[in-house]
N, C-alpha and C positions, 0 to 999 in steps of 0.2 A: 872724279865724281862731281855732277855738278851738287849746285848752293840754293838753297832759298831759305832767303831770311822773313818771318812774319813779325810786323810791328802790329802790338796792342795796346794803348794804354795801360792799362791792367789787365791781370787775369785771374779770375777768380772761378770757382768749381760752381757751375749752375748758372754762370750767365750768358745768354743769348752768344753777343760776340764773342767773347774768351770761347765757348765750344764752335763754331764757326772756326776760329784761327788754329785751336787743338786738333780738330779733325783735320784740314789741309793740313797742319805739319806730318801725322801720323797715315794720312794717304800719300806726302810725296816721298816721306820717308821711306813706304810699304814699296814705292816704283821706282827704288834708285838715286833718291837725291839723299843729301844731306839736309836736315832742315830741320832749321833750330828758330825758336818765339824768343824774340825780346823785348820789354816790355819795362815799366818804370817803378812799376808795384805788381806784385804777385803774393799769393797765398805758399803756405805747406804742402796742398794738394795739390797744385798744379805749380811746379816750378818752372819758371823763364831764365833768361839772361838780362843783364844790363847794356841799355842801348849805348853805351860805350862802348860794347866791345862789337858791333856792328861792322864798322870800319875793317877791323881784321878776319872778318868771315866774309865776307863780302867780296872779290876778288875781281869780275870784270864786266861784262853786259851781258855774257850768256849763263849770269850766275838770277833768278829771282830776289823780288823784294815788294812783299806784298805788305798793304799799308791800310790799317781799320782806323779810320776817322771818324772815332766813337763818340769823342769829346774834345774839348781845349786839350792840345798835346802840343807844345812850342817842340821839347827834346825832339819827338816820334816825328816832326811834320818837317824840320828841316833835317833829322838824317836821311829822309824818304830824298827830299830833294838834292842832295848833296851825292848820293849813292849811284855809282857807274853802274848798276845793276838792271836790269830791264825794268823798269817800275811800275807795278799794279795795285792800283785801288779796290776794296771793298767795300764800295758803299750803302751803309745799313740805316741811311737817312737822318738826321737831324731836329730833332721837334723845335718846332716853332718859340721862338723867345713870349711870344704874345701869351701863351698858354701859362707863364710862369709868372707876369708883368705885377696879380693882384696876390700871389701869392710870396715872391721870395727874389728878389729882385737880382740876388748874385746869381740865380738859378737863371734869370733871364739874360743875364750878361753872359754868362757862361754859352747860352745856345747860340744868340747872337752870336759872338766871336769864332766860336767852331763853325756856324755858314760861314763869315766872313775867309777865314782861313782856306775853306776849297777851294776857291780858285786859283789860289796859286799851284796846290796841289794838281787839280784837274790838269793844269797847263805844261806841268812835268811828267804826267804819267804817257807811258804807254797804250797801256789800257785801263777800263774801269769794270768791274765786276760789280753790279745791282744786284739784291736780293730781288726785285720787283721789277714790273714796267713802270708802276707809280714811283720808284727810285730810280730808273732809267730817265724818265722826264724832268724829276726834279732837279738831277745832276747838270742833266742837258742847259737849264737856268744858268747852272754855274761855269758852263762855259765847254764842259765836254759834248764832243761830238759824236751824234749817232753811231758813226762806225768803229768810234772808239770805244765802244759800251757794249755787252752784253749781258742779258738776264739771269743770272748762280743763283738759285735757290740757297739760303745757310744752311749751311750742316746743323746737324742739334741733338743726337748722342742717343736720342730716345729710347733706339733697341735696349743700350747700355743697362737702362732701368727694366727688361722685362724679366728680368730672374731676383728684384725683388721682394719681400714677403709683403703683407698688407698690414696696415696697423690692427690689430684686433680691436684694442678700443674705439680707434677713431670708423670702423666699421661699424660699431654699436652705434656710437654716436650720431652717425649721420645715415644709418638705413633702418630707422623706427619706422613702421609701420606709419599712413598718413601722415607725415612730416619728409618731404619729398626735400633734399635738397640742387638751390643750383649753382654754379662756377663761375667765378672768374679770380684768372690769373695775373700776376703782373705786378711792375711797383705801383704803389698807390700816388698818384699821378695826376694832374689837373685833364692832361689829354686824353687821358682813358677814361672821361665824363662818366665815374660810375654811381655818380648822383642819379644816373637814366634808370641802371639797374636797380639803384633802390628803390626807383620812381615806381619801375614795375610789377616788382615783387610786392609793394603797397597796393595797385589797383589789383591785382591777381589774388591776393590774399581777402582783401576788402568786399570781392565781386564773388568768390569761391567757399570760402569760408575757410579753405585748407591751409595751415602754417605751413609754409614751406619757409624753408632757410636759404638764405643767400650768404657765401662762403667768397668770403675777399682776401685769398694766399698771395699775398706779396709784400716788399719790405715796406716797412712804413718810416718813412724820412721827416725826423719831429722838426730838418726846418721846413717845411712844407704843413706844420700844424695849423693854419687855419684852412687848408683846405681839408685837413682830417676830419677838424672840426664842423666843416659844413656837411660832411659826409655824415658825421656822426647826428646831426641835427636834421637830417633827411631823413635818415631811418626815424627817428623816432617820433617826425611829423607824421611819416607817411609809412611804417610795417609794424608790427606784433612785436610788443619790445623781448628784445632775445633772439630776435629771426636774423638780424644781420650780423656777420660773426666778421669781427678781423681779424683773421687766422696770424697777420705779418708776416716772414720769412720763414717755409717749411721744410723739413727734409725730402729728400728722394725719397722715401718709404711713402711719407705723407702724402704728398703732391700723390703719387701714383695710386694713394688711396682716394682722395678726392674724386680724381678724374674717373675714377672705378665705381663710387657712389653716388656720383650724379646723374641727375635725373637731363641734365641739360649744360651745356658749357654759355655763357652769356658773351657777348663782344657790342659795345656800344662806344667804343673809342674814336675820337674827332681827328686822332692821326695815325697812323699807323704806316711802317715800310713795310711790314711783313706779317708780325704776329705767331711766331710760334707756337706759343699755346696752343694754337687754331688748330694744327697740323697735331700735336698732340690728343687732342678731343678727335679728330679724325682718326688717327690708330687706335686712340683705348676704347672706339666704337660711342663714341658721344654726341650727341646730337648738338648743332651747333645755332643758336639764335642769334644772330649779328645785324647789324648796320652800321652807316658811314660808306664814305668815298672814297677812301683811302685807297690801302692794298687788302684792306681786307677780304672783298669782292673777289677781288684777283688771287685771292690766297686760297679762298674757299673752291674759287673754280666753280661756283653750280652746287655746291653741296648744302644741306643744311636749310635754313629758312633766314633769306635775307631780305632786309628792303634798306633802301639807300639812305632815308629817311628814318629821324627816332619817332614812332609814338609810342607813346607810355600802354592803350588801350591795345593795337596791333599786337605788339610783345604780350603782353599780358596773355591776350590768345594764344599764342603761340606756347607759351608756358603751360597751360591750363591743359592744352591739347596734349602735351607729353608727358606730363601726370597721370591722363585720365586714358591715354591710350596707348596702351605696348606695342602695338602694329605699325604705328608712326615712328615711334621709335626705333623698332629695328628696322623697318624700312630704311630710315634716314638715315640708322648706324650700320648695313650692310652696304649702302652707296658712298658711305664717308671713308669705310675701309678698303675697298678697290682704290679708291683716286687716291688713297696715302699710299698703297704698295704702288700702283703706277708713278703714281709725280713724286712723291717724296721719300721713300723708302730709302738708306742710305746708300744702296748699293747706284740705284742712278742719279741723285744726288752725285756720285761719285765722276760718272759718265761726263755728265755735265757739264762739270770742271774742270777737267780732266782736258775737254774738247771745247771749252774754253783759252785752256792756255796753249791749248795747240796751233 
């Protein structure tokens, strides 16, 4: 039987890469391989191994050993490169140090160091598997070469969550009648600039009269507190005090009810390889308002209401317009639901990868 080993730095139940590495272990498991995660921290819910014992599972070049260069990982980055195993990257991009510079200075060391790190990886692997074409270019910088790359969408478990129940209260809570709310998901982050979204739920509010609510579900990192703080000093320059909620870190019950009670999902982030969430608001039928250059673009595919460019006033429009009109809405959300069953749905997802390592 062959072998594939997945290195993660960690893995924990709910985040992006950790279910990315879960799902390839349980798809090559389902086709005949052996495959076991190792990883240097792990939770209860999702148990790993210790990349010590790498070495002994590992056995020759036609065994896998695929490698998520999530973060600073010295253990994960030189077993990759020590290992007779065929070696494949999953690269899920990197944020920029700059992004971090005003706010947490070990946060900007940290990103710097993990770019700095790639390239020796790039230069051992095999191949590289990109969530993106904007992570297939980015890599390319670092030294891999086009034919050594192709585009793997992440896996992301989503079906996992359609059985469910919905919060009852947080149903009450966020579907009053005239208080319309909108989404966005993710850590609370310098580069997910969601200073934009408050910007515009202020003009929208200010220009409309409607309170709508803006819901910000993701962890909040107290060393990162002035930029919390700036966040928190936005809202209350510019929305309805009460209208910005920081939900912090939610459950699967929650998240699935958010997504289910909005009126719209928001994406105004200055980096992005991928964005899951994006792809999430696409299945639960949600209409998606973005911009930036990133992967965003490339993630949405055509769907949704995008421009490349933030204005505070454009958005705002676009907010107001899917409040005030059901027909745009589903419009938007019966075209965001084909492209999630075509391009991301897990079963070609599956394809993909599959014919990847083939």
């Amino acid at each position: 039987m062959k072998r594939a080993a997945i290195l993660v730095p960690r893995l924990d139940p709910g985040d992006a890469v950790g279910n990315d590495a879960r799902s390839q272990a349980e798809l090559l498991n389902s086709r005949g391989w052996e495959a076991r995660i190792f990883a240097s921290a792990w939770s209860r819910q999702t148990p790993a191994r210790p990349v010590s014992g790498l070495k002994r599972f590992i056995r020759n070049h036609e065994d896998l050993l695929i490698h998520h260069p999530a973060s600073l990982w010295k253990e994960g980055d030189d077993a990759f490169q020590a290992s007779p195993a065929r070696r494949i990257i999953k690269y899920h991009n990197v944020t920029p140090a700059s992004f971090f510079e005003a706010h947490n200075n070990d946060y900007a060391t940290i990103c710097r160091k993990t770019r700095e790190a790639l390239r020796p990886l790039v230069s051992s692997a095999h191949l590289v598997l990109c969530d993106s074409t904007f992570n297939l270019e980015d890599i390319v910088l670092e030294g891999a070469t086009r034919n050594q790359c192709k585009v793997v969408p992440p896996f992301h478990r989503l079906e996992s969550r359609d059985w469910l129940d919905l919060d009852p209260l947080w149903v009450e809570r966020f579907t009053r009648p005239g208080h319309p709310m909108f989404l966005s998901v993710g850590r609370i982050v310098p580069n997910k600039a969601l200073e934009k979204c408050i910007e515009a739920l202020g003009v929208m509010q200010s220009r409309s009269g409607i309170p709508a609510k803006l819901v910000l579900a993701g962890r909040i990192d107290r060393r990162l507190g002035s930029y919390i703080r700036f966040l928190e000093k936005k809202s209350v320059e510019h929305c309805i005090p009460g209208t910005v909620i920081f939900a912090d870190h939610v459950s699967d019950t929650r998240l699935r009810t958010l997504f289910l009670c909005a009126v719209a999902y928001l994406v105004t982030s200055e980096h992005e390889g991928f964005c899951v969430p994006v792809i999430e608001a696409m299945k639960s039928r949600l209409p998606v308002i973005a911009c930036g250059k990133t992967a965003v673009a490339e993630t949405l595919g055509g769907q949704g209401i995008y421009t490349e460019t933030f204005d505070a006033h454009l958005f705002a429009s676009a907010m107001e317009r899917l409040v005030k009109s059901k027909e745009s809405c589903a419009i938007i959300a019966d075209h965001a639901s084909h492209a999630y069953e075509t391009r991301f749905h897990s079963e070609e997802l599956f394809r993909i990868f599959l014919e990847a390592l083939s």
